[in-house]
TORVO-363717 format. One line per field, with one value per residue: residue in one letter; residue number from 1; x, y, z of N, C-alpha, C in turn. Coordinates in steps of 0.1 Angstrom, whole numbers, m for minus. Layout:
// TORVO-363717
code (a:...) .
pos (NUM:...) .
n.east (X:...) .
n.north (Y:...) .
n.up (Z:...) .
ca.east (X:...) .
ca.north (Y:...) .
ca.up (Z:...) .
c.east (X:...) .
c.north (Y:...) .
c.up (Z:...) .
***
This chain:
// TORVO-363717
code (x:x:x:x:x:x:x:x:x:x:x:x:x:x:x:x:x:x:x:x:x:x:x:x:x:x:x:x:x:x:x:x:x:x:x:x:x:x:x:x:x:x:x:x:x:x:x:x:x:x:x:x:x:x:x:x:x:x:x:x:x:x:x:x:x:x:x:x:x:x:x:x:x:x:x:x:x:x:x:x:x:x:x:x:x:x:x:x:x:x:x:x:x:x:x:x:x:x:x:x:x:x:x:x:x:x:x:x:x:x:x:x:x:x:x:x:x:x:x:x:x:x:x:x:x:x:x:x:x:x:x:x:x:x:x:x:x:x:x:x:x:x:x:x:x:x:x:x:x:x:x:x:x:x:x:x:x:x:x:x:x:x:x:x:x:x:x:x:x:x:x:x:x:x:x:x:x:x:x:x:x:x:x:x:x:x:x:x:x:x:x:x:x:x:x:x:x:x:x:x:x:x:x:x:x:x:x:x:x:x:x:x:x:x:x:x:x:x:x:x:x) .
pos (1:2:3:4:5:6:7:8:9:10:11:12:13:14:15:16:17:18:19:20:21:22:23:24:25:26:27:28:29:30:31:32:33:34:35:36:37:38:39:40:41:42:43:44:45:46:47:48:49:50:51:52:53:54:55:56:57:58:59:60:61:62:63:64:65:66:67:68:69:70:71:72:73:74:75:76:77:78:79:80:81:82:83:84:85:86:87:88:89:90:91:92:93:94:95:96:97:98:99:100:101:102:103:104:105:106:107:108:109:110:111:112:113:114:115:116:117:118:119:120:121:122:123:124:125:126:127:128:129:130:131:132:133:134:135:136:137:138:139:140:141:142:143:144:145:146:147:148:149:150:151:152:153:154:155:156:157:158:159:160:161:162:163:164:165:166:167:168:169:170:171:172:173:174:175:176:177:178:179:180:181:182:183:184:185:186:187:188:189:190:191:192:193:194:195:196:197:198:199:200:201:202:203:204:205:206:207:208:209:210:211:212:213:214:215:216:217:218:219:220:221) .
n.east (1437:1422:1398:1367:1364:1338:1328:1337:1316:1294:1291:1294:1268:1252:1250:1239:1214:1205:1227:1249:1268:1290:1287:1312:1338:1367:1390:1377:1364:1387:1402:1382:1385:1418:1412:1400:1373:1359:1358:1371:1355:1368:1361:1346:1320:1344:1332:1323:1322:1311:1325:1320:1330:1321:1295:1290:1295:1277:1255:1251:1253:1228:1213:1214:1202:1200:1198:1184:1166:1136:1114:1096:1098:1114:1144:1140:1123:1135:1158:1151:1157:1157:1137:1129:1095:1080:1054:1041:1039:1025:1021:1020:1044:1064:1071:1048:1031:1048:1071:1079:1081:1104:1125:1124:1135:1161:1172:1173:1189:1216:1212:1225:1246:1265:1261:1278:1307:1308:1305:1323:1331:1321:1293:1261:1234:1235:1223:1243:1265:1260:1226:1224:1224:1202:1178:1149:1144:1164:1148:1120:1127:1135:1109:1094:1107:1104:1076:1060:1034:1033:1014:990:986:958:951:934:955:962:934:911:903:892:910:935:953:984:1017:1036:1066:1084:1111:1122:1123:1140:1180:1189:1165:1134:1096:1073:1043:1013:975:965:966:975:993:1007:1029:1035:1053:1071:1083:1094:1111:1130:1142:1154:1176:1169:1164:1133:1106:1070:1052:1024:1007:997:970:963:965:990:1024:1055:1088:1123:1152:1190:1203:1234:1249) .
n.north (1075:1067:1086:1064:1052:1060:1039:1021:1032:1022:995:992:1004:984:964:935:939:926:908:922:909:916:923:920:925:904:923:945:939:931:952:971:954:960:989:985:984:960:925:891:861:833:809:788:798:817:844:880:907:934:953:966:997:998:995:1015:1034:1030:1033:1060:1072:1061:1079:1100:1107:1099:1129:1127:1102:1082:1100:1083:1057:1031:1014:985:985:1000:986:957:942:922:933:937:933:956:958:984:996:1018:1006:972:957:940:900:872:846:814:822:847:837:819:837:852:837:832:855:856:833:844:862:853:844:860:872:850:857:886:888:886:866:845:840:828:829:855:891:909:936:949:947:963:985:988:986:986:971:949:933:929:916:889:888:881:857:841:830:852:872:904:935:946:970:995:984:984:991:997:1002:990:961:955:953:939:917:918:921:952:973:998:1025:1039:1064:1053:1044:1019:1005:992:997:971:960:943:931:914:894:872:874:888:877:859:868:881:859:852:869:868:838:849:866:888:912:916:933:936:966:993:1010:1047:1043:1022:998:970:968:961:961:961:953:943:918:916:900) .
n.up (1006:974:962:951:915:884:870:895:915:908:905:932:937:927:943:960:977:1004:1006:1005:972:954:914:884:864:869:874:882:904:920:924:937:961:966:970:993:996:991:993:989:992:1008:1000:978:954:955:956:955:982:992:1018:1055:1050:1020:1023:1039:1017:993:1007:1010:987:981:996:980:956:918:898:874:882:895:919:929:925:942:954:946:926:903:898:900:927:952:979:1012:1029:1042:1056:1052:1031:1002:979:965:948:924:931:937:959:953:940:951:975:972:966:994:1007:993:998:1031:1033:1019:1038:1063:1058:1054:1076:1092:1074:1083:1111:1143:1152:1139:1139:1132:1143:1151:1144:1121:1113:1092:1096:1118:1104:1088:1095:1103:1072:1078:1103:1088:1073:1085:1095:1076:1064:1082:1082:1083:1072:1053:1061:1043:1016:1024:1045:1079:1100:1136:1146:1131:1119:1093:1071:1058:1080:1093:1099:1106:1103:1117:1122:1152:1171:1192:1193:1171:1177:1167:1157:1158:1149:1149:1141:1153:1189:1190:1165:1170:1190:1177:1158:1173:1184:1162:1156:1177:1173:1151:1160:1171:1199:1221:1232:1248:1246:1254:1234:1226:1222:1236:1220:1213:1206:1198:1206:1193:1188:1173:1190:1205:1220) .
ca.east (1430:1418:1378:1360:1360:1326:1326:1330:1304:1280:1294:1287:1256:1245:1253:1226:1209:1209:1242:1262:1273:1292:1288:1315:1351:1377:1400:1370:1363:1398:1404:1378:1395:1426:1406:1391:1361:1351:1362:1371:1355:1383:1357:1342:1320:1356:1325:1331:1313:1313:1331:1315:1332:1318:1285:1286:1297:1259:1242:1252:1250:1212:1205:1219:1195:1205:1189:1169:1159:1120:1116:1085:1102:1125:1155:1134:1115:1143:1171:1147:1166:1151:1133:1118:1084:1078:1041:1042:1043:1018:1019:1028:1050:1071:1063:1042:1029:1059:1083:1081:1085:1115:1132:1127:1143:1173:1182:1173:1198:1224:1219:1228:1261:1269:1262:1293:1318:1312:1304:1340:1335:1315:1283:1248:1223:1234:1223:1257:1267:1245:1214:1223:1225:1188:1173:1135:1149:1163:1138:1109:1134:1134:1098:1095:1115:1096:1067:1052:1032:1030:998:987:982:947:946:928:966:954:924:907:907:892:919:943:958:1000:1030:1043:1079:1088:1120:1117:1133:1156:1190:1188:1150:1123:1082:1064:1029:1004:960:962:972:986:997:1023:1032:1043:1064:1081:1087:1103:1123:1139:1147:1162:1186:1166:1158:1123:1100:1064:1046:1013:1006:989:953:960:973:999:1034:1069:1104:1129:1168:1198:1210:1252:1258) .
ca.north (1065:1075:1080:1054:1061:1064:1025:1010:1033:1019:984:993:1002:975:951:927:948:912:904:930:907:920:913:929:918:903:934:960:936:933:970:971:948:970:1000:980:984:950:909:881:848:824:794:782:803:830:854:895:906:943:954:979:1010:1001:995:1033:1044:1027:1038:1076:1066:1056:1091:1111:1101:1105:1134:1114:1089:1084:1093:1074:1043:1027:1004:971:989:1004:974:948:939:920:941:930:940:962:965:1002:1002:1018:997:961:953:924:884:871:835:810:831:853:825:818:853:854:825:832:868:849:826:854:870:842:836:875:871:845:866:897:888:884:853:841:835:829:836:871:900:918:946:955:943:977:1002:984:978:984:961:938:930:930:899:878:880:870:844:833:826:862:880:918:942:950:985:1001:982:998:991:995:1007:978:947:953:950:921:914:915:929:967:971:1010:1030:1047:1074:1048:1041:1003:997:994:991:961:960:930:938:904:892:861:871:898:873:851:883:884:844:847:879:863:829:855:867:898:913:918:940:945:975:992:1021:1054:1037:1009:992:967:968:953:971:951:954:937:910:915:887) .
ca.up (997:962:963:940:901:881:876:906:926:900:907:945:938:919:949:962:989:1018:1012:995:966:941:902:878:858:879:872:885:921:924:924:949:970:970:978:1009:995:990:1003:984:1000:1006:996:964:942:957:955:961:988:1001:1032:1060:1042:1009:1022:1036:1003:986:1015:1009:975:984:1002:972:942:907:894:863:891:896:934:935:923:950:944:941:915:895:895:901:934:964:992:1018:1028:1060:1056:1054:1015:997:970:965:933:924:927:945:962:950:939:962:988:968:968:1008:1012:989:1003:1042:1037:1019:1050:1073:1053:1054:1096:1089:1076:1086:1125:1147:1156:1125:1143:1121:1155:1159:1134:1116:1111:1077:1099:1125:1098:1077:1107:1093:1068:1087:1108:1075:1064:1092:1099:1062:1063:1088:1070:1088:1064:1057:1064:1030:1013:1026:1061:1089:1113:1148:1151:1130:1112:1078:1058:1057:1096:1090:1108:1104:1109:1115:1126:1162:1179:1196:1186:1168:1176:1152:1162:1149:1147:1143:1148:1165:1201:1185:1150:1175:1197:1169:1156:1186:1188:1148:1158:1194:1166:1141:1174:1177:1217:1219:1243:1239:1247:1251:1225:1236:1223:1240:1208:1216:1197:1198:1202:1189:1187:1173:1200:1204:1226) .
c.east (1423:1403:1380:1361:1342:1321:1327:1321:1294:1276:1287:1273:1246:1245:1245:1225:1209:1225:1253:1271:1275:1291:1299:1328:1360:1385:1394:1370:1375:1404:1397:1380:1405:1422:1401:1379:1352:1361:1359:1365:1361:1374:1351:1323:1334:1346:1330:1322:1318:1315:1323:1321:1330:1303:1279:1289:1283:1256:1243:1250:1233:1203:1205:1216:1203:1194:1173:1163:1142:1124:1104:1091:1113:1133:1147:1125:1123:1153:1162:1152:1156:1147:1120:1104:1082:1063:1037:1041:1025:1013:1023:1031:1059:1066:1057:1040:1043:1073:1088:1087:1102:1130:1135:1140:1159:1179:1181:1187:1216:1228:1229:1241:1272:1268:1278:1304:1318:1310:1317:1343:1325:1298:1269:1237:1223:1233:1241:1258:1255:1234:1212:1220:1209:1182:1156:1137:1151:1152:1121:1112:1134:1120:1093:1100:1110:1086:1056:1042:1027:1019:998:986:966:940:944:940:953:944:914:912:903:896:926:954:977:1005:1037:1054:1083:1101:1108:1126:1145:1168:1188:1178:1142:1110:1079:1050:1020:991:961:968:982:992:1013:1026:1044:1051:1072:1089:1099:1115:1135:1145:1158:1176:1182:1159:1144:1109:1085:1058:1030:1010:997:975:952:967:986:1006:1047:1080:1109:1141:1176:1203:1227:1255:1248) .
c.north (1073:1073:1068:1056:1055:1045:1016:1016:1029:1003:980:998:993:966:948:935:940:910:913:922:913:913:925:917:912:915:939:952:939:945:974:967:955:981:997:983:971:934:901:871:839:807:797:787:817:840:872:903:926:944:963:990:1008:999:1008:1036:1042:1036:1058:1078:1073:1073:1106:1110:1109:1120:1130:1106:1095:1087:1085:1059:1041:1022:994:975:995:995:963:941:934:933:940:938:945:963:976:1008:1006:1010:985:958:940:915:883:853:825:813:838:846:819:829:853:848:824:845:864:842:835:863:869:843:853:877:863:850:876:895:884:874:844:834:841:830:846:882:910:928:957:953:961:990:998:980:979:970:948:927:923:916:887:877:875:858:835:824:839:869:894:923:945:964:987:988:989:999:988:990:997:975:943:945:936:923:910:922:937:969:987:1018:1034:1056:1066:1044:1028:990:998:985:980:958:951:935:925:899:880:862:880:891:861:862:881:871:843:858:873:853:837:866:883:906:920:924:941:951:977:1006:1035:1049:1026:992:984:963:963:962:958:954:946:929:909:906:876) .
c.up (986:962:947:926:898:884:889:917:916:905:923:947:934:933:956:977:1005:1017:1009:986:958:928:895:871:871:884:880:903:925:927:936:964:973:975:990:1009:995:993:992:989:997:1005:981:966:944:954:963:970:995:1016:1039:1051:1027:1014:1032:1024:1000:996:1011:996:976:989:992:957:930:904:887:872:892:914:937:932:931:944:940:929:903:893:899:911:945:973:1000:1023:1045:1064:1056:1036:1015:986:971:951:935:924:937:945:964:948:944:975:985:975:981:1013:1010:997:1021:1043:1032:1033:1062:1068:1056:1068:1099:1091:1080:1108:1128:1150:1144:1133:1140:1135:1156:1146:1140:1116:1103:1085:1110:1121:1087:1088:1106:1084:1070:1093:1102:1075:1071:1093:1083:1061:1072:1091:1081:1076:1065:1057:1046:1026:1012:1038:1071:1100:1124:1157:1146:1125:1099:1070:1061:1071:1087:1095:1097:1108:1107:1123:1138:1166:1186:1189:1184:1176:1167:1161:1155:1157:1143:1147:1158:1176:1194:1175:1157:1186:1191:1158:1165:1190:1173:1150:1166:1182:1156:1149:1175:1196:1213:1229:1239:1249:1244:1245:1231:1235:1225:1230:1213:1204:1201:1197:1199:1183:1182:1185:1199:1211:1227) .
***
């Protein structure tokens, strides 16, 4: 198979970070398509939707910055692209209140349609494929979607309550878990209630200072 040319890893990079939609000419998806890099959808908008092996190409893409690139500026800051919020940012950019409630909602329901086709039996309960390999990610989006909201930048976590009380979503040493983090008994119990609805397995734990936290996996059956 012929690698990619300059255009369409630009094309694959451009593509909506929830669902892997493509935007480009008919000619350039279609090309993509032959390469098996990217899926036609056989309903109405026939939208072009990246395949698993084009959504390793971005991601390697993603670990292999342009040189000129800012590295302090992420994707959602450089292409203006959805991304959901883990509580872990230093900063907060982008919309906020309404629009923001918007955005959730649209790349929420993107993701749901993308559980569709890409799952084997087309089933919107169970995180896809893309949700295994974004699993930080992942995870951010559902409790967003859920009407969760994130810790803010210059909250005390843990240890206090200062700052603004919201759930932390962080990779862990295990394969396809990720911690999450709330200061309150009830604000991480209602974490744990919007993850299990978003078809994530859900465990919680007690931290070495006592701190209680949440594992949380992809559900496959």
């Amino acid at each position: 198979m012929k690698p990619p040319t300059a255009t369409q890893r630009r094309i694959i990079e451009a593509a909506d970070p929830a669902t892997g939609r493509l935007s480009g000419t008919e000619a350039q998806l279609t090309g993509l398509v032959r390469a098996r890099l990217a899926f036609r959808h056989p309903r109405p908008p026939h939208a072009y939707f990246l395949t698993p092996a084009g959504h390793r190409l971005r991601d390697e893409a993603a670990r292999t910055p342009e040189p000129a690139a800012d590295p302090a500026a992420g994707p959602a800051t450089a292409s203006g692209v959805f991304a959901a919020r883990t509580g872990t940012e230093t900063a907060v950019t982008g919309s906020e209140g309404p629009a923001r409630a918007r955005e959730v909602r649209s790349a929420w329901e993107g993701l749901v349609e993308l559980r569709r086709m890409t799952n084997p039996d087309g089933a919107r309960d169970r995180p896809c494929a893309w949700e295994r390999t974004h699993l930080v990610r992942a995870a951010a989006l559902a409790l967003e979607a859920a009407g969760r909201l994130p810790a803010r930048p210059g909250h005390e976590g843990d240890t206090g309550h200062a700052g603004h009380e919201g759930y932390e979503v962080s990779a862990t040493p295990q394969p396809e878990a990720v911690a999450v983090r709330e200061p309150s008994p009830d604000g991480l119990r209602a974490c744990a209630a919007a993850l299990e609805r978003a078809g994530w397995q859900v465990s919680e734990h007690a931290g070495p200072r006592g701190a209680r936290y949440l594992l949380a996996s992809p559900r496959r059956a």
